[in-house]
C-alpha positions as CSV (number, residue, x, y, z in Angstrom):
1,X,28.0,-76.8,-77.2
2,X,31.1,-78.6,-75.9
3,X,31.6,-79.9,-72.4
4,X,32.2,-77.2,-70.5
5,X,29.2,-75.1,-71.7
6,X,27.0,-77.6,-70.9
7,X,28.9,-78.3,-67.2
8,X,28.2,-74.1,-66.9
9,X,24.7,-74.3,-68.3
10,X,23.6,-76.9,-65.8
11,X,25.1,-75.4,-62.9
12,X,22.9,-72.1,-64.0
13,X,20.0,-74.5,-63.5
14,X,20.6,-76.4,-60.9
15,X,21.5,-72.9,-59.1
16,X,17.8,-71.4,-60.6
17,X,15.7,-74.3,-59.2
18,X,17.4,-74.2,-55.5
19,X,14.5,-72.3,-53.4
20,X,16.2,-71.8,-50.1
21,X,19.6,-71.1,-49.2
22,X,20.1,-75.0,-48.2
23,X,19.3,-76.4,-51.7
24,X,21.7,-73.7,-53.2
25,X,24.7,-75.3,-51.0
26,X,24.0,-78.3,-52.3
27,X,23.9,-77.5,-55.8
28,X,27.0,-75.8,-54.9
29,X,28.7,-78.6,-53.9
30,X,27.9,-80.6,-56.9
31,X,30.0,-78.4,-59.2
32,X,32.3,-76.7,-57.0
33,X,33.1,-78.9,-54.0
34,X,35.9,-81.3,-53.1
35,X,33.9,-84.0,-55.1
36,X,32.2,-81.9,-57.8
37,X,32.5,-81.4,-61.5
38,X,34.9,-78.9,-61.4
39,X,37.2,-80.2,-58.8
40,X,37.4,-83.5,-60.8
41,X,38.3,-81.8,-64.0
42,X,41.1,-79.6,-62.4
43,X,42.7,-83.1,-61.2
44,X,42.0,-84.9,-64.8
45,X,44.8,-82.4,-66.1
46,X,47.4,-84.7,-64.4
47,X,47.5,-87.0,-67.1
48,X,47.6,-83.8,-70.3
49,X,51.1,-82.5,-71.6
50,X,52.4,-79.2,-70.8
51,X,50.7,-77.6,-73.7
52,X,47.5,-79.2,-73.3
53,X,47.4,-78.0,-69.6
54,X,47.8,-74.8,-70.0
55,X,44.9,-74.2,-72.8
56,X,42.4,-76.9,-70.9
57,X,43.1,-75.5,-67.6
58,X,42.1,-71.8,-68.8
59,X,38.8,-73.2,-70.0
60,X,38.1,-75.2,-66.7
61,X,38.8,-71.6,-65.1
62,X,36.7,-70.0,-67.4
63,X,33.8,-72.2,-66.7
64,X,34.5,-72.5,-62.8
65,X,34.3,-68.6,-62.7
66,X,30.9,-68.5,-64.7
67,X,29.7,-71.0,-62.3
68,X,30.8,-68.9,-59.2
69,X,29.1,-65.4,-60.9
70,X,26.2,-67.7,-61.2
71,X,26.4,-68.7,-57.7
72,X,26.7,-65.5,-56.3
73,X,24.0,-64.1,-58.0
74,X,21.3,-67.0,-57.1
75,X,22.5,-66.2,-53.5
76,X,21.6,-62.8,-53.9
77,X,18.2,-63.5,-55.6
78,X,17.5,-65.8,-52.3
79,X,18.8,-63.0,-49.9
80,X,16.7,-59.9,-51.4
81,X,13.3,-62.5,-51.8
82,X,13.9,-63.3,-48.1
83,X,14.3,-59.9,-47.3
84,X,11.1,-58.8,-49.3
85,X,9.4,-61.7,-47.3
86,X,10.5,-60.1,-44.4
87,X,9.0,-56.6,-44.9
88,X,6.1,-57.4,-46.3
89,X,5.7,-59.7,-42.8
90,X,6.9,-56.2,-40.4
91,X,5.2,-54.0,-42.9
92,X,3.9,-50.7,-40.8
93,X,0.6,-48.6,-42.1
94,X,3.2,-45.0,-41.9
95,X,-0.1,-43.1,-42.6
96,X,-1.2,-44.4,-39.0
97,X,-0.4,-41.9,-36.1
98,X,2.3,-42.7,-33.9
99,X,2.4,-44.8,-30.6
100,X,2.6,-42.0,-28.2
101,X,3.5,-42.2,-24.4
102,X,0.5,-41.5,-22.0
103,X,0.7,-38.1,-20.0
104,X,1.4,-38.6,-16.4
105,X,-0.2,-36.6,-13.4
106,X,0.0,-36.3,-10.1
107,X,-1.9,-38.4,-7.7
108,X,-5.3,-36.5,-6.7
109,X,-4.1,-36.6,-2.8
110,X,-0.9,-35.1,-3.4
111,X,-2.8,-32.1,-5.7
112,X,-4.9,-31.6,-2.1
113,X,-1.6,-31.6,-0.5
114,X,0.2,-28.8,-2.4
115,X,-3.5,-27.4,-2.2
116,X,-3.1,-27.3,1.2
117,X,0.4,-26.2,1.6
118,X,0.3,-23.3,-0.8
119,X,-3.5,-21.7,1.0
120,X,-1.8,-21.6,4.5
121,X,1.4,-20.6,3.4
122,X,-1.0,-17.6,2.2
123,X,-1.7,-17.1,5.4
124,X,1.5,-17.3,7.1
125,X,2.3,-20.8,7.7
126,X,5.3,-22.5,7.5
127,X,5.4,-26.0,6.1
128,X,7.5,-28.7,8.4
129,X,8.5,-32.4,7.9
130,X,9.7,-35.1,10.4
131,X,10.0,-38.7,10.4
132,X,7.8,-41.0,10.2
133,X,9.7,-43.4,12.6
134,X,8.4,-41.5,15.7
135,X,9.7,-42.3,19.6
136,X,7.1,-42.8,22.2
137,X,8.0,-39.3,23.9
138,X,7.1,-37.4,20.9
139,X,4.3,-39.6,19.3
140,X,2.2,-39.5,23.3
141,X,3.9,-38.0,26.2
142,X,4.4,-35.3,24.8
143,X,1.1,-34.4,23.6
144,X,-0.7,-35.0,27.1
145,X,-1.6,-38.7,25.9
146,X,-1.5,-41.0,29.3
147,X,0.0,-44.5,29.3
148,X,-3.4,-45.6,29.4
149,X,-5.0,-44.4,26.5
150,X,-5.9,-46.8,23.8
151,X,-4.2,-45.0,21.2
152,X,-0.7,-46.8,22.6
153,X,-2.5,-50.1,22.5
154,X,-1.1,-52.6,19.9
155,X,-4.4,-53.1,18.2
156,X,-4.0,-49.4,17.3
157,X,-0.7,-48.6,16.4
158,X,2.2,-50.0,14.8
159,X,5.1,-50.5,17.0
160,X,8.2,-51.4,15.3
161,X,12.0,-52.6,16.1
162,X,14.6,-50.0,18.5
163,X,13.8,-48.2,21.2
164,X,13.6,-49.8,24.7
165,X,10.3,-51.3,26.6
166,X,9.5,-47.9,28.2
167,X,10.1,-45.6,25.2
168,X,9.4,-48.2,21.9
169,X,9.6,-46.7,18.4
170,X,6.6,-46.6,16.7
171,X,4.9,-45.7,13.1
172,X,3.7,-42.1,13.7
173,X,0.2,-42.4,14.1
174,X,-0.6,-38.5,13.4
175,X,1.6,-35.6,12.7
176,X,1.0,-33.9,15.7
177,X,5.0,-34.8,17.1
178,X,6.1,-32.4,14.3
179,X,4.3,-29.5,16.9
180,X,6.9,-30.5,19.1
181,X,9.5,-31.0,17.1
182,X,9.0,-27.6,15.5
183,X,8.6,-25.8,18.8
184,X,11.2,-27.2,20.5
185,X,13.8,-26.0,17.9
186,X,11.7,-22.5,17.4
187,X,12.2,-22.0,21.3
188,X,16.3,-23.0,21.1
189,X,17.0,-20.8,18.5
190,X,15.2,-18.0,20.6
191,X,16.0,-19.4,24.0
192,X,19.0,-16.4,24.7
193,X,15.6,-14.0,23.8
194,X,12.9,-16.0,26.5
195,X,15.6,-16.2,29.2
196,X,15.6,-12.0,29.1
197,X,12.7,-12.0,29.3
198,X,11.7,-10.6,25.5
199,X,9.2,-12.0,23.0
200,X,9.5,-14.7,20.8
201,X,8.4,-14.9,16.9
202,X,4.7,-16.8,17.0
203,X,5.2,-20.4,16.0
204,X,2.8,-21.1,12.9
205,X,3.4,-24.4,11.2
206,X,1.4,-26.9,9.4
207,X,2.8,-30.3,9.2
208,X,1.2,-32.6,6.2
209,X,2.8,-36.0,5.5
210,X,2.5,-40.1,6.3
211,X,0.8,-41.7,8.8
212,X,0.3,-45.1,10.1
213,X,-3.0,-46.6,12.4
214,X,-4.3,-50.4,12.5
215,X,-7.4,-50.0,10.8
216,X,-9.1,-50.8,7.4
217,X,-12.4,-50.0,4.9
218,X,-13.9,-47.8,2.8
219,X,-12.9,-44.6,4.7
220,X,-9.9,-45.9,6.5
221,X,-6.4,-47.2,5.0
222,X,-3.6,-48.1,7.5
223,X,-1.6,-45.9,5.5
224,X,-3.1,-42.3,5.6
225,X,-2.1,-38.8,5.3
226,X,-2.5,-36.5,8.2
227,X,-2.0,-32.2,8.3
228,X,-1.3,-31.0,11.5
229,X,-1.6,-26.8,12.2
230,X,0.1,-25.0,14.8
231,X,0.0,-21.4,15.9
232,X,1.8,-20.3,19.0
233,X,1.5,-16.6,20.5
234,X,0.9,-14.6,23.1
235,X,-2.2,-13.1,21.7
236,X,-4.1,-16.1,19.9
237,X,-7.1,-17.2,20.4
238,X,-9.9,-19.0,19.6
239,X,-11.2,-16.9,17.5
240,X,-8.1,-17.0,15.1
241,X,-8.7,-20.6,15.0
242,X,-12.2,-20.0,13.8
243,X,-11.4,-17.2,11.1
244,X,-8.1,-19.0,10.0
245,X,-9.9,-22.2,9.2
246,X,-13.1,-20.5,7.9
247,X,-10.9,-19.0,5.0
248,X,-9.0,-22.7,4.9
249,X,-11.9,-24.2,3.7
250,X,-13.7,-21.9,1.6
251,X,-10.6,-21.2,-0.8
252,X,-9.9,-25.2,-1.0
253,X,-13.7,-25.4,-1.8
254,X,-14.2,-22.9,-3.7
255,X,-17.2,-21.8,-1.5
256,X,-17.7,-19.1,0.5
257,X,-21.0,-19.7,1.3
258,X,-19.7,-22.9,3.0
259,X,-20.5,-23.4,6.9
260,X,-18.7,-24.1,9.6
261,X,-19.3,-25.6,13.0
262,X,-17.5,-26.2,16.1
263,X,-18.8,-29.1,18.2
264,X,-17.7,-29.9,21.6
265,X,-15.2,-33.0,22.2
266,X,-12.1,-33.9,23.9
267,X,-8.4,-34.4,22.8
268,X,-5.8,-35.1,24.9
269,X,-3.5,-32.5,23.7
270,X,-6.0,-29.6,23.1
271,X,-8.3,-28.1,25.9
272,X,-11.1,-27.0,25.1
273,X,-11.2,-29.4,21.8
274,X,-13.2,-28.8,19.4
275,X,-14.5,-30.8,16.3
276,X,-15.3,-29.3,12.9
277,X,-18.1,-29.7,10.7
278,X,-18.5,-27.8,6.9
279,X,-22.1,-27.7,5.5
280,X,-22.4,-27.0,1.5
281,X,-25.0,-25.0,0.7
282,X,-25.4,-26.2,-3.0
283,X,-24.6,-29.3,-4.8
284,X,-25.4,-32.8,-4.1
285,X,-23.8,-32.6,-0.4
286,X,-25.9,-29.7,0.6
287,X,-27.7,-29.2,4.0
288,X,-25.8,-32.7,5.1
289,X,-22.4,-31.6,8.3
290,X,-19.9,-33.1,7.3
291,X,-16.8,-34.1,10.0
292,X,-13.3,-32.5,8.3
293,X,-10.8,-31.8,11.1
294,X,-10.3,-32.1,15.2
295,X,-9.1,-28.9,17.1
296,X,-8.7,-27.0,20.1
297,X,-6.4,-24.6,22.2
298,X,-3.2,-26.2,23.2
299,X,-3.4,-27.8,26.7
300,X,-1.1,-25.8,29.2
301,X,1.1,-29.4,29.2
302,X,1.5,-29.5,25.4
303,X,3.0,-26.1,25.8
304,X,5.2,-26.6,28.9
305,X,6.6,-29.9,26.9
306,X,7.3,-27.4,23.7
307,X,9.9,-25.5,26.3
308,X,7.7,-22.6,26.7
309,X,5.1,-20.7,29.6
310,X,2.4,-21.8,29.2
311,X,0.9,-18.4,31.5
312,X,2.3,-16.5,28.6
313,X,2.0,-18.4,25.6
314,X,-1.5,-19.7,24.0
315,X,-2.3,-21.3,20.9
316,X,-4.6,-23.4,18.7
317,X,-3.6,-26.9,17.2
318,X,-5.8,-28.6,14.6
319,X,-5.4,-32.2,12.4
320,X,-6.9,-32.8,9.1
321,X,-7.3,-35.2,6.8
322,X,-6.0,-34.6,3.2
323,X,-7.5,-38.0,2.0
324,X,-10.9,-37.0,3.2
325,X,-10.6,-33.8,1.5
326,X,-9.9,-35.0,-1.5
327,X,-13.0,-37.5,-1.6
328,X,-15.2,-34.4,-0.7
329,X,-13.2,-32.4,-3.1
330,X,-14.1,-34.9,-6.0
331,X,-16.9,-37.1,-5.0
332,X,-14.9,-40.1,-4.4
333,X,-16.6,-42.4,-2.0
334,X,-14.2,-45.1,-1.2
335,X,-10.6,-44.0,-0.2
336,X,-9.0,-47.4,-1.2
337,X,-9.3,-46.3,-4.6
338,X,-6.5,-43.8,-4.0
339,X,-4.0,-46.5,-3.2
340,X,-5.6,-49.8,-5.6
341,X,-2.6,-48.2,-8.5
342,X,-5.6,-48.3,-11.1
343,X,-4.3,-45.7,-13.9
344,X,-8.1,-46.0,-14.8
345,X,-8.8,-43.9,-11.8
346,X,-6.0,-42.1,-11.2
347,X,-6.0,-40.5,-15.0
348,X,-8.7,-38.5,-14.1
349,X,-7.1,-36.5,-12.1
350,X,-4.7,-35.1,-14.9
């Protein structure tokens, strides 16, 4: 073996024993750097004759390109072992099911909502929306509320920024403006009709949506949802109140051996007022009354404020809660778990 075979052989060696990419560089730069083996044998032909260079420098080549091949494949060897390191590191079980994305649902208060919405719409109803940014005028006066009733104290309601001192802004604290709202453009769109003296289409709305009071615990949240009814004729009565919530709350129920009640009480915007009590007969609630809405006929002042006679035109008005329905509904007994965020809760209702 002459000198050159030996100068490749050891590279191959040196090149086999490097066990990260580092040592190979460095065994690379034995033979093929500036400084190495090779390098110094390409300058040594300096000093050779013409004839001598050219058969000496094809061997150098010779053996520098073995070296290279040699190099390139160590490289290689270190690459692919890394990579095999790698996988066997990130390896995935493909016999395992996939990762799959949990099913969403909607939350159980808005499922009583578009419960809601789609029985009286059954019956008739429109569905209306407003904002929840209400103005004094609408939020009180309007209803028949005095300036003295505590509902307009601060402890009670959230008053916010706009407005002036004698007409504040205010976070809606039913959805009783959107009966005013609603008849008030019910009546323009009619008014050429009323000022001839002809009827007018009944008003019948229901008004679900957002609403804001000061108060806090296990059956109140200051953020709440409220559904306001409406129905506006010359021929209703009482009794149309009675039949059309009667069939409300036996179809969201399910129950139409459920009872209803109408106790006494007072509302400022409704006179007589009325509140109303459902009684299960079966199931773990049964025999107990159980409070579920406030109503009444609209006060003559209500009605005057709508833009309407109130000699001529009667009407009930009644306000629900959606979040108490849907406690009753599913047996929930603490409303702040609607609004905690827990997916543990809230994934029951899917």
């Amino acid at each position: 073996m002459n000198e050159l075979d030996a100068l490749v052989a050891g590279a191959r060696e040196s090149f086999a024993l490097a066990a990260t990419p580092a040592d190979l560089e460095n065994a690379k730069a034995r033979y093929l750097g500036k400084t190495g083996r090779i390098t110094e044998l390409m300058k040594g032909l300096a000093a050779l004759s013409v004839a001598e260079k050219k058969t000496h420098g094809a061997a150098i080549n010779l053996a520098k390109q073995a070296i290279e091949d040699a190099l390139g494949n160590r490289r290689q060897a270190l690459a692919d072992a890394e990579l095999e390191t790698q996988l066997k590191a990130e390896a995935l079980d493909v016999t395992l099911p996939g990762r799959q994305r949990g099913q969403g649902g909607l939350h159980p208060v808005s499922l009583t909502l578009e419960r809601i919405e789609a029985i009286f719409c059954s019956q008739g109803f429109e569905v209306a929306e407003g904002p929840e940014i209400e103005s004094d005028w609408f939020n009180f006066t309007a209803l028949n509320t005095p300036e003295d009733h505590p509902a307009r104290s601060m402890h009670d309601t959230f008053y916010v920024e706009g407005g002036s001192e004698k007409a504040p802004n205010l976070l809606r604290t039913h959805t009783s403006p959107m009966q005013i709202r609603h008849a008030v453009q019910h009546v323009k769109c009619y008014r050429a009709a009323l000022d001839a003296g002809l009827s007018m289409p009944e008003i019948r709305v229901i008004a679900p949506g957002r609403t804001y009071r000061v108060d806090s615990d296990a059956t109140h949240s200051p953020m709440f949802h409220q559904c306001e009814g409406l129905w506006i004729g010359e021929n209703v009565s009482f009794k149309d109140l009675k039949v059309v919530f009667t069939d409300f709350c036996r179809t969201f129920f399910e129950s139409e051996d459920l009872v209803l009640r109408f106790r006494p009480s007072f509302f400022p915007f409704t006179e007589p007022s009325a509140e109303i009590d459902i009684q299960f007969q079966r199931g773990p609630m049964a025999g107990r009354w159980l409070e579920v809405a406030g109503s009444g006929q609209v006060h003559p002042n209500v009605v005057r404020n709508m833009g309407l006679d109130p000699e001529r035109y009667i009407g009930f008005a009644f306000g629900m809660g959606p979040d108490r329905l849907t406690m009753l509904r599913y047996g929930v007994n603490d409303l702040r778990l609607f609004f905690d965020g827990d997916v543990r809760f809230l994934s029951q209702f899917r």
